[in-house]
N, CA and C of each residue as an Amber inpcrd file, in Angstrom:
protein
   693
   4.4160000  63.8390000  32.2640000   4.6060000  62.3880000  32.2500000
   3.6510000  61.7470000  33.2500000   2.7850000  60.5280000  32.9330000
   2.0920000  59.9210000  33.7070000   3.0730000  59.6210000  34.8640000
   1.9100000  59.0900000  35.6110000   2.8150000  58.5510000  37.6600000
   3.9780000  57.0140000  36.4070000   4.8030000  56.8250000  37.4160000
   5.2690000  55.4790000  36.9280000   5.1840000  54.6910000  37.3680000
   4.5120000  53.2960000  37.2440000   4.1640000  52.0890000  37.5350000
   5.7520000  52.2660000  38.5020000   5.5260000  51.4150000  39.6710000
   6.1360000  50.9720000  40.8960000   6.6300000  49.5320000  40.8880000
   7.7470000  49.1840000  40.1260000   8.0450000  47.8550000  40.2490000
   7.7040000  47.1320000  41.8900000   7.1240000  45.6960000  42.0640000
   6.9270000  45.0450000  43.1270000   8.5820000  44.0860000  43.3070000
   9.2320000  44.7220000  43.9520000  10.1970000  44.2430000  44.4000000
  10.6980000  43.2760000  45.1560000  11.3650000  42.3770000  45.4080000
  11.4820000  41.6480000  46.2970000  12.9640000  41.0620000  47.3060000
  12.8950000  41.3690000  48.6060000  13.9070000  41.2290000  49.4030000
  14.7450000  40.2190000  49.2630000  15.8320000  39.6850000  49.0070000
  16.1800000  38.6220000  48.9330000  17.7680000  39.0230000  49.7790000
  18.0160000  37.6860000  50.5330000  19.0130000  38.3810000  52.0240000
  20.7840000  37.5460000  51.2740000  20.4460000  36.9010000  50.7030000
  21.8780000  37.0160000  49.9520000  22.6400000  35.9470000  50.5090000
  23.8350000  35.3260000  50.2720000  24.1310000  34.0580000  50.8800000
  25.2290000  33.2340000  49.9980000  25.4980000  31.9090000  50.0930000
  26.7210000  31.4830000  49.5000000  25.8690000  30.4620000  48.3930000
  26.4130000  30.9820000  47.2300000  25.7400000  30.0180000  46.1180000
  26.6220000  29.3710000  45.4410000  26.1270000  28.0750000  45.1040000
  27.6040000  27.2850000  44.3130000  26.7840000  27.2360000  42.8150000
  27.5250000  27.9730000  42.3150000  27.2200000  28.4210000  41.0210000
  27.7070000  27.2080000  39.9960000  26.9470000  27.0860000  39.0140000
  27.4400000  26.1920000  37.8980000  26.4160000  24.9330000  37.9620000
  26.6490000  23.7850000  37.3910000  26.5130000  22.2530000  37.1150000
  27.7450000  21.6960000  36.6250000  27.4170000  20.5540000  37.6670000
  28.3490000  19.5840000  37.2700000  27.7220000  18.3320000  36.2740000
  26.2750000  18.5660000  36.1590000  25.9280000  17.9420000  35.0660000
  25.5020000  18.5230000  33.6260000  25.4270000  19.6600000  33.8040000
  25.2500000  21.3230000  32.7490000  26.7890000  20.8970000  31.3460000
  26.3520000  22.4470000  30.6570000  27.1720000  21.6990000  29.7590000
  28.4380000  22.7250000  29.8700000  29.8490000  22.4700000  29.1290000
  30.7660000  22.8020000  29.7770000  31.2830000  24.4150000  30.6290000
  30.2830000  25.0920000  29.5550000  30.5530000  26.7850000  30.6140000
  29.9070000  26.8290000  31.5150000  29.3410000  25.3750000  32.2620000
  28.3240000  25.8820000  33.5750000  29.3920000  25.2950000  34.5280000
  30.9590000  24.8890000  34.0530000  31.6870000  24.3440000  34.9860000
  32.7750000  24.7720000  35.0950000  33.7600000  24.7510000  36.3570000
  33.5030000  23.8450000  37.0890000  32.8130000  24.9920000  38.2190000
  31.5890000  23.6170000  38.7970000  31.0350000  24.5050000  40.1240000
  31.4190000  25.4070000  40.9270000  31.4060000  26.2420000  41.5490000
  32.3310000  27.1780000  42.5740000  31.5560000  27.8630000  43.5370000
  31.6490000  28.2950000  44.4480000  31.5110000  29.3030000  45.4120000
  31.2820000  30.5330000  45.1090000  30.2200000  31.3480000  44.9870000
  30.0900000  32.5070000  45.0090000  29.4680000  33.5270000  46.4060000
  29.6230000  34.4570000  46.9580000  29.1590000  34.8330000  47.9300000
  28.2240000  36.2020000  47.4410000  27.0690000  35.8200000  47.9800000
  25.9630000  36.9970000  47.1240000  25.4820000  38.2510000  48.3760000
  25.9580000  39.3450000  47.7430000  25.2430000  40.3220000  49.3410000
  23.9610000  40.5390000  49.0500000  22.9580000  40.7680000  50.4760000
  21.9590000  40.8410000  49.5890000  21.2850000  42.1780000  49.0860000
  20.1510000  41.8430000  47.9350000  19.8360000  42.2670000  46.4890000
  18.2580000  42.3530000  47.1170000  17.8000000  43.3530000  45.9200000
  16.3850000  42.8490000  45.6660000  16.2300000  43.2270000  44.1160000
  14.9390000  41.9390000  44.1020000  14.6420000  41.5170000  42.5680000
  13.3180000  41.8450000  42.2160000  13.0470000  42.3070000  40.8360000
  11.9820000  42.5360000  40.7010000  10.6620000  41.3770000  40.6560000
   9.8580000  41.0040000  40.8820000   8.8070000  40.0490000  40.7370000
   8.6940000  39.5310000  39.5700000   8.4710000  40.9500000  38.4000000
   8.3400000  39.9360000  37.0880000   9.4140000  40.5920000  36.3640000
   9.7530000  39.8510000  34.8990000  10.1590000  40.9270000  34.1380000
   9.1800000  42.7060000  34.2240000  10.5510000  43.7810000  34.0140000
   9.2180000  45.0890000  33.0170000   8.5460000  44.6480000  31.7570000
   7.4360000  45.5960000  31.9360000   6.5660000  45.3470000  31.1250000
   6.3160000  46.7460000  30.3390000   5.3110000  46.3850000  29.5560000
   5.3820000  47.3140000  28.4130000   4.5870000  48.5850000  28.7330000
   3.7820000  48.6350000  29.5610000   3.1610000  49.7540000  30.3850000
   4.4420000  50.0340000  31.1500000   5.3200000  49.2470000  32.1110000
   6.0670000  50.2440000  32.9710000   7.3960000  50.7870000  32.0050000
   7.5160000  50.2440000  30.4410000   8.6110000  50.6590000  30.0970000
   7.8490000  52.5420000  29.1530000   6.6480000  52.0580000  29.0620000
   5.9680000  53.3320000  28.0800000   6.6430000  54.1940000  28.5230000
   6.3320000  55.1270000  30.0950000   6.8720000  56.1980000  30.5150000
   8.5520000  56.5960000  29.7190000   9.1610000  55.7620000  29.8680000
  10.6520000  55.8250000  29.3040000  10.3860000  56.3900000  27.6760000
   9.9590000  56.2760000  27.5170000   9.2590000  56.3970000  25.6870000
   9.3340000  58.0660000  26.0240000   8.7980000  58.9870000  26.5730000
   8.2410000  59.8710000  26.5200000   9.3370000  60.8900000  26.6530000
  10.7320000  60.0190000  26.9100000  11.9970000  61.4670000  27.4270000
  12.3760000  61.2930000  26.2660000  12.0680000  60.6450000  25.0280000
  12.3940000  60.7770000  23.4240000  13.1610000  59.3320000  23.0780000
  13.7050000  58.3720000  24.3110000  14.0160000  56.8220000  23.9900000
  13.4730000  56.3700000  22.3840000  14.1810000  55.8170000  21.5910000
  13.7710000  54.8980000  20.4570000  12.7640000  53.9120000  21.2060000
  11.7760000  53.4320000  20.4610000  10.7930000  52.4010000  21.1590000
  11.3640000  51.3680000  20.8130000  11.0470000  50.5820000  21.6590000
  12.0020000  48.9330000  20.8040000  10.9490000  48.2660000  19.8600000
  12.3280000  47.2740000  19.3370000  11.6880000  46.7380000  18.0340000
  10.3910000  46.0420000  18.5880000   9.7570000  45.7600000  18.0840000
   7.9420000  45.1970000  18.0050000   7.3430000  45.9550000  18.8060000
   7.3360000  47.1230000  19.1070000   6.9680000  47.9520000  19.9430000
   5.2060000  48.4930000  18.9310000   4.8490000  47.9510000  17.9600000
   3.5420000  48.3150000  17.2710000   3.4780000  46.8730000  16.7140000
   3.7000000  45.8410000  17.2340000   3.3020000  44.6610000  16.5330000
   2.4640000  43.8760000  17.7560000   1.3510000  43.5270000  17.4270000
   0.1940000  43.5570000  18.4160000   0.1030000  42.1050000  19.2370000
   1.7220000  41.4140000  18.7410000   1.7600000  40.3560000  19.4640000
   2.7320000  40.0960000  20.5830000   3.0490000  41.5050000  20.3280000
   4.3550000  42.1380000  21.9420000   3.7840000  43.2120000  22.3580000
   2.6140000  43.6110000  22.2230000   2.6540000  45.1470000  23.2000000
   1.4610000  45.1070000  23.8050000   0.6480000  43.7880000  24.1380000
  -0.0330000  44.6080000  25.3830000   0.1850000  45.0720000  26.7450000
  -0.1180000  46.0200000  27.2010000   0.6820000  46.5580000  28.5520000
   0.8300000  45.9290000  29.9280000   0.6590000  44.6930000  29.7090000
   0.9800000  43.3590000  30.8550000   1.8370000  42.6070000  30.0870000
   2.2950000  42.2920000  28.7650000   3.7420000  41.2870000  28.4520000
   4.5850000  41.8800000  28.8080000   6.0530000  40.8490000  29.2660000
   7.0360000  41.9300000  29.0160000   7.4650000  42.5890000  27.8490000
   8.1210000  43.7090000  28.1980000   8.8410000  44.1900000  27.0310000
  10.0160000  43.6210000  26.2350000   9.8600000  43.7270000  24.9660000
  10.5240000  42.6620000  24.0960000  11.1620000  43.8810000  23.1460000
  12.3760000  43.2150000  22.3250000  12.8460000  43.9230000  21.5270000
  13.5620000  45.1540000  21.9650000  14.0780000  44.8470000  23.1970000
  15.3610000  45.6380000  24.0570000  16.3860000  45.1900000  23.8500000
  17.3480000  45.8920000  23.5370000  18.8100000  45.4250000  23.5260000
  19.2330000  45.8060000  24.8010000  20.4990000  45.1660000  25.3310000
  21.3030000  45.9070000  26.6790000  21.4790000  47.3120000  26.9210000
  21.8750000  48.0670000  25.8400000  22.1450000  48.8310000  26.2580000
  20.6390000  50.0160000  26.6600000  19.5230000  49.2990000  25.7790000
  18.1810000  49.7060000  26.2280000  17.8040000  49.7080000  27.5530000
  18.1620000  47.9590000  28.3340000  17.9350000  47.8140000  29.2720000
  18.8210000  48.5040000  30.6110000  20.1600000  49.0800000  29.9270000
  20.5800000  49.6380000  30.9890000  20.2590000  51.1530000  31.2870000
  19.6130000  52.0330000  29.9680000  19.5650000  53.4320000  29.6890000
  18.2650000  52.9430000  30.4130000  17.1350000  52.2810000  30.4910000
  16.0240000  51.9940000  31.0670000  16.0470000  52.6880000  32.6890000
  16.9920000  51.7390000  33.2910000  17.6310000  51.4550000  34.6940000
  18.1560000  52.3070000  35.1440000  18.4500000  53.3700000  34.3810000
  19.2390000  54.1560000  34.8120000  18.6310000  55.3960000  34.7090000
  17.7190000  55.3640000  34.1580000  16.5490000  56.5950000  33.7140000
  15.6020000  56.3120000  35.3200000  15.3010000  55.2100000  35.3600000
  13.7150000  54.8820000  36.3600000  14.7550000  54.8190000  37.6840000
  15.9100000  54.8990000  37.4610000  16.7550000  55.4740000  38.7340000
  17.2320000  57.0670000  39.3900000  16.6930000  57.8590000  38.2410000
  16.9080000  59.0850000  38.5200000  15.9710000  59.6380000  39.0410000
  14.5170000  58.7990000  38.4130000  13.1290000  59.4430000  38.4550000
  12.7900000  59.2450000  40.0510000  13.2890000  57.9360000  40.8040000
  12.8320000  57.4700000  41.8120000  13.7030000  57.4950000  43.0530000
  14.8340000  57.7900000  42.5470000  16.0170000  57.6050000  43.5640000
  16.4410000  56.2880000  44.4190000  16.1830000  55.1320000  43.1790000
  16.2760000  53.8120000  43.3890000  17.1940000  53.2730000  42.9800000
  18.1730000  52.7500000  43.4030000  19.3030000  52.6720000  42.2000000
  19.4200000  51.4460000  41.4030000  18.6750000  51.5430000  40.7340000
  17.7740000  49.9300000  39.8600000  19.0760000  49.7880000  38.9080000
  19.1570000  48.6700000  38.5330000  20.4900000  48.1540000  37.5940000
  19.5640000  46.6570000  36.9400000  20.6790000  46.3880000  36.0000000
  20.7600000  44.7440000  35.9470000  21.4070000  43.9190000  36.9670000
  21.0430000  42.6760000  36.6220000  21.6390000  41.9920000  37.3730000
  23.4180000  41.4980000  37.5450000  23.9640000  40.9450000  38.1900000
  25.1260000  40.0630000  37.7310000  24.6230000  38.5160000  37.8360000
  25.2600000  37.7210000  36.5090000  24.9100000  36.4810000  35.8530000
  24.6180000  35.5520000  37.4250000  26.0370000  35.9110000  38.5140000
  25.8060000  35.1830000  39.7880000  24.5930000  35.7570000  40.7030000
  24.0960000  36.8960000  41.0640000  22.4730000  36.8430000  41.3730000
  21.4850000  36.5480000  40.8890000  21.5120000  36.7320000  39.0690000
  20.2650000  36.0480000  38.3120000  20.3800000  34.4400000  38.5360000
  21.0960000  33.5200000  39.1340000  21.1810000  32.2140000  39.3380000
  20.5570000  32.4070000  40.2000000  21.2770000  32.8200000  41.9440000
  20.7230000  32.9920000  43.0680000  19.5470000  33.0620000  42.9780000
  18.9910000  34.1280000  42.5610000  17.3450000  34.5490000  42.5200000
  16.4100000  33.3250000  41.7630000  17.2740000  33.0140000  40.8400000
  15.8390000  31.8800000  40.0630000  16.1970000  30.6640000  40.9860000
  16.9360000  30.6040000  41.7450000  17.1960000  28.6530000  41.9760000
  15.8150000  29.3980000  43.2450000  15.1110000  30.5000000  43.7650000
  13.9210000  30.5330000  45.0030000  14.3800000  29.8520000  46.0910000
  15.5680000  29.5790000  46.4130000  15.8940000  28.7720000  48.0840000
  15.8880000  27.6900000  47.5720000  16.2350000  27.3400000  46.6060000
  16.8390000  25.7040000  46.4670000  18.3930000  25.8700000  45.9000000
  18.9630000  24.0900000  46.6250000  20.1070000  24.6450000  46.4450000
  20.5130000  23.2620000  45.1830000  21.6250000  23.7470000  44.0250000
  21.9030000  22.8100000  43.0770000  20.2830000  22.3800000  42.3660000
  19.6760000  22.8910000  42.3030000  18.5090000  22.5480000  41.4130000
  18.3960000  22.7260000  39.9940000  18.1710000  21.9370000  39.1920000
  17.8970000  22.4770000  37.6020000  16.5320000  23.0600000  37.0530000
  15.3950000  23.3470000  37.7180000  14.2220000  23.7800000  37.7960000
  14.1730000  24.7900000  38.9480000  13.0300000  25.4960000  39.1440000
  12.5450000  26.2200000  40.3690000  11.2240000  25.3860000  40.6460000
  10.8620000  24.5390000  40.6670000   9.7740000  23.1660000  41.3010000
  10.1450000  22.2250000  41.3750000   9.5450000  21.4090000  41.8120000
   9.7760000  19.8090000  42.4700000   9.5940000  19.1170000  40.8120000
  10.9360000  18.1540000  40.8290000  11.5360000  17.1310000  40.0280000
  12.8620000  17.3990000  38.7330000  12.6210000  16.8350000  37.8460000
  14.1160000  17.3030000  37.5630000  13.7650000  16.8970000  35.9830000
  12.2540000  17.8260000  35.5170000  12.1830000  18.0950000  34.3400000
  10.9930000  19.4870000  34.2560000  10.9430000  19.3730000  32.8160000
  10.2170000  20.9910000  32.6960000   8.9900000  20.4650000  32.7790000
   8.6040000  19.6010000  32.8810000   6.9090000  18.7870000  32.7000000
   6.6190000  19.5100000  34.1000000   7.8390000  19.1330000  34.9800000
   7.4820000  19.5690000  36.2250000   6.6110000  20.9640000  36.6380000
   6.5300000  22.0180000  36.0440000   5.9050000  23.1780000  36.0080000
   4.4910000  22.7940000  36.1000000   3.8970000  23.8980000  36.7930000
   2.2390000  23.7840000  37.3550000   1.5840000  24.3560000  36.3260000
   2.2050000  24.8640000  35.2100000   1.0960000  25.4360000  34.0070000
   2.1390000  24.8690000  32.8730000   2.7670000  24.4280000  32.9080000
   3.5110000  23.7370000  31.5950000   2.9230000  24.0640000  30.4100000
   1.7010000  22.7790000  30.4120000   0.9650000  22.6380000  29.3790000
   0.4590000  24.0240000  28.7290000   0.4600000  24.9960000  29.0920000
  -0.2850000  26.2110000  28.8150000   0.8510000  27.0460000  28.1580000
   1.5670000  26.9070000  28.7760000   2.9250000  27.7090000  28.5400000
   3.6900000  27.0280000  27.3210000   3.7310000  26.1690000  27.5410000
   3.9560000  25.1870000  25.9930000   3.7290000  25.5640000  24.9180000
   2.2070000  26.1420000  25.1950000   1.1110000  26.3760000  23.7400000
   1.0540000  27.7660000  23.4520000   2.3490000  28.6270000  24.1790000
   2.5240000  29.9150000  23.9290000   2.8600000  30.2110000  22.4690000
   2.1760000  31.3010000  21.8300000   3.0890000  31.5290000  20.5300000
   3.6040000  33.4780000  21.0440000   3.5340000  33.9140000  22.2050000
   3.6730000  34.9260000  22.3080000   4.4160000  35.3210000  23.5050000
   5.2180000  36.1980000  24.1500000   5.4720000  36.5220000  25.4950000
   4.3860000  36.1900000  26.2450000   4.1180000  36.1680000  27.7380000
   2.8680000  36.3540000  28.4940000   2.6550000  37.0820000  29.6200000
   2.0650000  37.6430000  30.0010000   2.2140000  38.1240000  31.5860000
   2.2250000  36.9150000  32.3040000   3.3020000  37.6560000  33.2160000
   4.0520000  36.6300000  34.6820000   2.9690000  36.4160000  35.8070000
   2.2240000  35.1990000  35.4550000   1.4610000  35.2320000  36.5410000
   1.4290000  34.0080000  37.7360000   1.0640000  34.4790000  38.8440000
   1.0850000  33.3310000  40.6300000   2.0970000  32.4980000  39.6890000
   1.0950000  31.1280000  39.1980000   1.3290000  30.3020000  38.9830000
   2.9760000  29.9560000  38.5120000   4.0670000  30.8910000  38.1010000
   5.2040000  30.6460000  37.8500000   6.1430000  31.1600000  38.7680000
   5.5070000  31.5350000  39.8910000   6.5590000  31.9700000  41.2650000
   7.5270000  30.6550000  41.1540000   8.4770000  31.1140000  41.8200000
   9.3800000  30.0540000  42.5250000   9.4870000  30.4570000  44.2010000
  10.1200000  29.4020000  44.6110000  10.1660000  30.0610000  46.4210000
  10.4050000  31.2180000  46.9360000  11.1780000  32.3750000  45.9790000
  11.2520000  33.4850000  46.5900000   9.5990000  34.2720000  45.7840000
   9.0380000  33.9070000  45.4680000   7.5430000  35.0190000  44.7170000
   8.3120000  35.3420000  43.5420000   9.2610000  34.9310000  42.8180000
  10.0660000  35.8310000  41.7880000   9.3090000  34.6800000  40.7670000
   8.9950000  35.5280000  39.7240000   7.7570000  34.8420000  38.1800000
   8.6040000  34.8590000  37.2370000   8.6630000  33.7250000  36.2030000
   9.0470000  33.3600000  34.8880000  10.5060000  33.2560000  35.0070000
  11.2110000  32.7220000  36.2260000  12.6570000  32.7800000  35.8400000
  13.4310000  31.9210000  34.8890000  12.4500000  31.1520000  34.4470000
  12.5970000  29.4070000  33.5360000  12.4920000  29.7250000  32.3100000
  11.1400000  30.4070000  32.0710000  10.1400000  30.5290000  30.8640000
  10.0760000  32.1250000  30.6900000   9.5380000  31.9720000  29.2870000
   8.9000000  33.4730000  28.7930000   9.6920000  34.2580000  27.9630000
  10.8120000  35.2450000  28.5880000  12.1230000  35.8220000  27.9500000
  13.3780000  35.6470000  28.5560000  14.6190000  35.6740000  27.3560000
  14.8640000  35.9520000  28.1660000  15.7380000  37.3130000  28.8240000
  16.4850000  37.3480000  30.1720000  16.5950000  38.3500000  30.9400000
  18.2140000  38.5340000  30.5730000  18.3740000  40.0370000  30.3590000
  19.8990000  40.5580000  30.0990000  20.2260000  40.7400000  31.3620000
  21.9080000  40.4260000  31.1110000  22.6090000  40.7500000  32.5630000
  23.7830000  41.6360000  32.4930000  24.1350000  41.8990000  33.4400000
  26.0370000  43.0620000  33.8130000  26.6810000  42.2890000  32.8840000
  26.6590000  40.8480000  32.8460000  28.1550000  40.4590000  33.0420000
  28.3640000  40.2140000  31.3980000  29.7670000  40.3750000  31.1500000
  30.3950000  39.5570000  29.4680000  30.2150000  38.7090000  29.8950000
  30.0340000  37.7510000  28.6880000  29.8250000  36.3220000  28.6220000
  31.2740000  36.0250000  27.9780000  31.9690000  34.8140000  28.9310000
  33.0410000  34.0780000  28.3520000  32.8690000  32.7900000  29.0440000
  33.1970000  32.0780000  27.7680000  32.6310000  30.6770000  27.9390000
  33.4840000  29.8410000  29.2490000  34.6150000  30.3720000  29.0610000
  36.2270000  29.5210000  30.0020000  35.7230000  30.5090000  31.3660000
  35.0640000  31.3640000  31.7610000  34.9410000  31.7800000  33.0100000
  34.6550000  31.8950000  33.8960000  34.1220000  30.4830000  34.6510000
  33.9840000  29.6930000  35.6190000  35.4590000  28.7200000  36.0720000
  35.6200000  29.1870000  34.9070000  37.4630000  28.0880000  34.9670000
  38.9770000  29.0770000  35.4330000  38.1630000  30.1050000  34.6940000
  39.3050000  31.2090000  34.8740000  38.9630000  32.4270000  35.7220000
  39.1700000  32.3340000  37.1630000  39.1260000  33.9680000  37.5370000
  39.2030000  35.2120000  37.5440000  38.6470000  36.0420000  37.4310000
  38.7640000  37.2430000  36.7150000  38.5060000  37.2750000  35.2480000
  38.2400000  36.5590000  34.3280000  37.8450000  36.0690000  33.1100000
  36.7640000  37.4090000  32.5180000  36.0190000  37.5650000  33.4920000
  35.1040000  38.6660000  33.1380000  35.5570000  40.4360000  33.6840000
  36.9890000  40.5920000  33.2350000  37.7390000  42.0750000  33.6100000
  38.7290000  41.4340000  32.2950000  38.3880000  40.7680000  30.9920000
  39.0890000  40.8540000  30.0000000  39.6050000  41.8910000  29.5620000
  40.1990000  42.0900000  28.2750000  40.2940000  43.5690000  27.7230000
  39.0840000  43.8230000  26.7610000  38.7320000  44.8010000  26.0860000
  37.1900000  45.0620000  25.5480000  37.0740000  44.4430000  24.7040000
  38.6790000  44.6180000  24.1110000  38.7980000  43.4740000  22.6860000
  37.9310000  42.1190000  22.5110000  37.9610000  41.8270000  23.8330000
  37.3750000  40.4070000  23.7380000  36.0130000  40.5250000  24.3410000
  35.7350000  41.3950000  24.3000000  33.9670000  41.2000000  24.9670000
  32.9210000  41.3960000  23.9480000  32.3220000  40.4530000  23.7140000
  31.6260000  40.3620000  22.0270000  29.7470000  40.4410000  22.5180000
  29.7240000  39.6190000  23.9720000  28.6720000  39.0190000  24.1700000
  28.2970000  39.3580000  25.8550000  27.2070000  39.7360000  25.4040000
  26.6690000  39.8620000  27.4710000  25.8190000  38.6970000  27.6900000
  25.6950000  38.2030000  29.1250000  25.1530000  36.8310000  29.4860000
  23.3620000  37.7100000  29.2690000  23.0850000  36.4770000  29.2600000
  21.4360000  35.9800000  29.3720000  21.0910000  34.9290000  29.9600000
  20.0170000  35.2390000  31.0070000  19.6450000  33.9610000  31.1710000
  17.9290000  33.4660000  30.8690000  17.2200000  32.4320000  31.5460000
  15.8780000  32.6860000  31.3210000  15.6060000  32.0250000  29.5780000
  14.5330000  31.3820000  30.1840000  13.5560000  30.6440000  28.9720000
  13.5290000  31.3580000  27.9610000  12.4500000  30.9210000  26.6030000
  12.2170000  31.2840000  25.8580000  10.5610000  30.8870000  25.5780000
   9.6660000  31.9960000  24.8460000   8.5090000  31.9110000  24.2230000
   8.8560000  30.9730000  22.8770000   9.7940000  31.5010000  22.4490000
  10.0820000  31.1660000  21.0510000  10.7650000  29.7330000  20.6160000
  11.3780000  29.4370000  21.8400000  12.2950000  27.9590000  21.8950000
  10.8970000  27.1490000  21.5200000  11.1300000  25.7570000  20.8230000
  10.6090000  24.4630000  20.9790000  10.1350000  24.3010000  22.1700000
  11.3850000  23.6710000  23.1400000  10.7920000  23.8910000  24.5040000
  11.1250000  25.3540000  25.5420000  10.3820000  25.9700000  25.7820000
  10.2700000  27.3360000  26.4700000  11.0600000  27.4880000  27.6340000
  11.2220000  26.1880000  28.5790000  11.6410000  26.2460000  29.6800000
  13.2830000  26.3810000  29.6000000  14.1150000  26.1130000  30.7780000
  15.3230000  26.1160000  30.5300000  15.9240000  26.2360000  31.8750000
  16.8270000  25.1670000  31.9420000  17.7410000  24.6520000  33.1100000
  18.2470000  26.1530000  34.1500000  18.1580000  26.0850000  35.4530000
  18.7130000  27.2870000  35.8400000  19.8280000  27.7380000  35.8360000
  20.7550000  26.7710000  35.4930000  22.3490000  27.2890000  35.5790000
  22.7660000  27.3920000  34.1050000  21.5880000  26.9050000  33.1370000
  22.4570000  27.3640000  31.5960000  22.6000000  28.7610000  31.7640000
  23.4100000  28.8160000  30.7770000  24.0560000  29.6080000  30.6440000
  23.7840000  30.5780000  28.9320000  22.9110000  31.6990000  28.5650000
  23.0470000  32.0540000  27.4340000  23.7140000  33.6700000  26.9430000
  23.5450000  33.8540000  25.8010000  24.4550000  35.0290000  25.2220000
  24.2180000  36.0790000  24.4410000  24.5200000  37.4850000  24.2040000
  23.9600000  37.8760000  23.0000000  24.8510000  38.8740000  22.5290000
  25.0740000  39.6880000  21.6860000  25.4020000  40.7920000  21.3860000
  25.0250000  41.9670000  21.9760000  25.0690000  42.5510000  22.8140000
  24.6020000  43.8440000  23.2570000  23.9490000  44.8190000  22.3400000
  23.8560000  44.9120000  21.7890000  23.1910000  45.6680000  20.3950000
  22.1970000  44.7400000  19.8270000  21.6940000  43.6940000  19.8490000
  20.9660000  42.8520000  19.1480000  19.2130000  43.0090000  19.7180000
  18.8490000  42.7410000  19.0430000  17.0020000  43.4580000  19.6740000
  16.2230000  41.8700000  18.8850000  16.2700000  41.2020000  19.7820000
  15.2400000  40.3460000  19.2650000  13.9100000  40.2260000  20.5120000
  12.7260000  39.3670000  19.6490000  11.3470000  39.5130000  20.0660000
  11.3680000  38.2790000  21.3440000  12.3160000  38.0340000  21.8410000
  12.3710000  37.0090000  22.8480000  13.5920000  37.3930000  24.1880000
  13.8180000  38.7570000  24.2140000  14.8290000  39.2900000  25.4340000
  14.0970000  40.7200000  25.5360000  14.0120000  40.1110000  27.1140000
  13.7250000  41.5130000  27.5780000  14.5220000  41.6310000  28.9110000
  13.8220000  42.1620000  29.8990000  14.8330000  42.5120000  31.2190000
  14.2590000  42.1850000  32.6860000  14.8380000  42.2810000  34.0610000
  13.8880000  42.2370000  35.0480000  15.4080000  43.2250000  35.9210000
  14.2880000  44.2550000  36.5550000  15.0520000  45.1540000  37.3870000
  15.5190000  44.6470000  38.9910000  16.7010000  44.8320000  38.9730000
  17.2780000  44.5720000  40.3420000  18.4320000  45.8220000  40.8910000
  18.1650000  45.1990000  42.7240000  18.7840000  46.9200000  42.9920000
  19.2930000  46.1030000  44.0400000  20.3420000  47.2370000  44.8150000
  21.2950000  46.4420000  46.4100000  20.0590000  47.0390000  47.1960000
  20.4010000  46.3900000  48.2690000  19.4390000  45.7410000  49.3870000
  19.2400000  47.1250000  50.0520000
């Protein structure tokens, strides 16, 4: 097996986040208190060079994995389902002795708001125009590599735009309202959270506290992953 690309990681010291909007739409409410220990996050989403290696212990390749508008070895990797992204994480955790995971829905907030607090963007103002490459990113018809230009305050790239990112948590819509909401019984767990833009949306960008969803089994050309580990 080739060396394996070295995710660029990043320290982040953890802290009290008030999770939600009170101007968001109703599963981003009501606001609350979360206390985050700290994490570190990967810089960009993986990409399709650091997911290759995984290919080679006999992994299924994901879907568009030969369609020449998802695989050069700087996009992220697309056409992962969860449970891809967790057999991923858990593989490049054995290899390295890192104990890389997904995220939970309350650190993927933390991490994209970059040290702002209650923000609906990761830049200055309170629309997507606001972005320093907008216009470019706009005119995407494809994933892209995560580059400078979409840091937010912590160096963390594309948390708005691009794909988007699977997380730990079930998604239930009432569970910001209801505590413990996410230790349902299995019966009811249909959907794991997502968060993070889209290539494929109209508009690409996307509020930091929405809130999105998927089937765990579902492989579409617009979700992929970004690796995170405890501090």
């Amino acid at each position: 097996m080739d060396a394996l690309p070295q995710p660029d990681m990043v320290s982040l010291e953890g802290g009290v986040l008030l999770m939600g909007s009170a101007r968001g739409r109703p599963d981003e409410q009501p606001v609350h208190r979360v206390e985050i220990a700290p994490f570190r996050a990967a810089r960009s989403p993986v990409t399709n060079a650091q997911f290759a290696p995984f290919l080679e212990t006999g992994h299924e390749p994901p879907r568009f994995w030969d369609d020449d508008r998802f695989n050069a070895p700087d996009q992220p990797v697309v056409g992962v389902n969860w449970f891809d992204a967790v057999a991923y994480c858990e593989w490049l955790a054995s290899e390295t002795r890192v104990p890389y995971r997904l995220p939970s829905e309350a650190e993927r907030e933390y991490a994209s708001l970059g040290g702002l607090e209650a923000a609906d963007w990761p830049w200055p103002g309170d629309r997507w125009q606001g972005h320093p490459v907008a216009d470019r990113i706009a005119a995407n018809d494809r994933p892209h590599p995560s580059p400078p230009e979409c840091a937010n305050g912590y160096g963390l790239r594309c948390m708005a735009e691009n794909v988007h990112e699977w997380c730990l948590d079930w998604y239930h819509a009432d569970g910001y309202a209801e505590p413990g909401a996410g230790d349902r019984e299995p019966a009811e767990r249909a959907r794991k959270v997502s968060r993070g833009g889209s290539w494929r949306h109209s508009v690409k960008f996307t509020r930091l506290t929405a809130r999105a969803s998927l089937a765990p089994e579902r492989r579409y050309n617009d979700f992929g992953f970004r690796l995170y580990a405890d501090a």
